[in-house]
N, C-alpha and C positions, 0 to 999 in steps of 0.2 A: 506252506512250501514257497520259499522264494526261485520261483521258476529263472529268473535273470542268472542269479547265482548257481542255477544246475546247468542251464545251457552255458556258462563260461567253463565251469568247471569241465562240461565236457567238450568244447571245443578247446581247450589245453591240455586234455589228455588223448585226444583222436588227433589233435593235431604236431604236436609235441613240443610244444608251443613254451615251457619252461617256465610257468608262472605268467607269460606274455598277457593271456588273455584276463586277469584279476585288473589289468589298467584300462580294458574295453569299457565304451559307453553305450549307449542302444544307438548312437548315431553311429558310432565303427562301422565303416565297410567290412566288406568281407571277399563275395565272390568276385572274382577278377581284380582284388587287390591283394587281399592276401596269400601269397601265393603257396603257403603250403594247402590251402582249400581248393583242390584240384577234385575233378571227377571223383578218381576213387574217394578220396575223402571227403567226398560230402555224400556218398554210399556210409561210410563207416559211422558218419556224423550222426547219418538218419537211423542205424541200426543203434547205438545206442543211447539215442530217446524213445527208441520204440522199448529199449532196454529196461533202462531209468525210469520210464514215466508208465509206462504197461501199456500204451494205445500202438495202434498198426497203420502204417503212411504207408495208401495205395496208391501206384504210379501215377495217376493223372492226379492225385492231391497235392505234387509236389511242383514246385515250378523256381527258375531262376529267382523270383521275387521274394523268395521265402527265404534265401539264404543273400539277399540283398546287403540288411544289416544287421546287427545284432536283434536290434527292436524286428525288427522282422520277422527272427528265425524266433522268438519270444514271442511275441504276437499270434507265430503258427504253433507253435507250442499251446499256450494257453486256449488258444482256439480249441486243439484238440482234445483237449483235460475240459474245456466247457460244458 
């Protein structure tokens, strides 16, 4: 499973993002740049990787750092499929 490829895919369709995210690199910012990633959306972000990937993010696993950059939000991904 190329985990990179399913976190884009779902960060352009929670986000609606129109293909936007297929040109992200793991260095892409994200929170507080890109601005359709607001609070509620990054509620909707985490509900469907818990979707997509079958693990469960308990509130204190989550943190501003994790949705930092792409490599980041990949990084806590694969963390949790580890």
């Amino acid at each position: 499973m190329d985990t990179m490829r399913e976190v884009l895919a779902i960060l352009d369709e929670v986000l609606s993002l129109g293909g936007r995210a297929n040109g992200f690199s793991r260095e892409t910012e994200l929170l507080g740049v890109l601005p359709e990633l607001d609070s509620m959306a990054v509620v909707g972000v985490i509900n469907m990787l818990e979707e997509r990937f079958g693990f469960t993010v308990e509130d204190d696993e989550i943190d501003g750092s994790s949705f930092a950059t792409v490599g980041s939000l990949v990084a806590f991904v694969d963390g949790k499929l580890g």
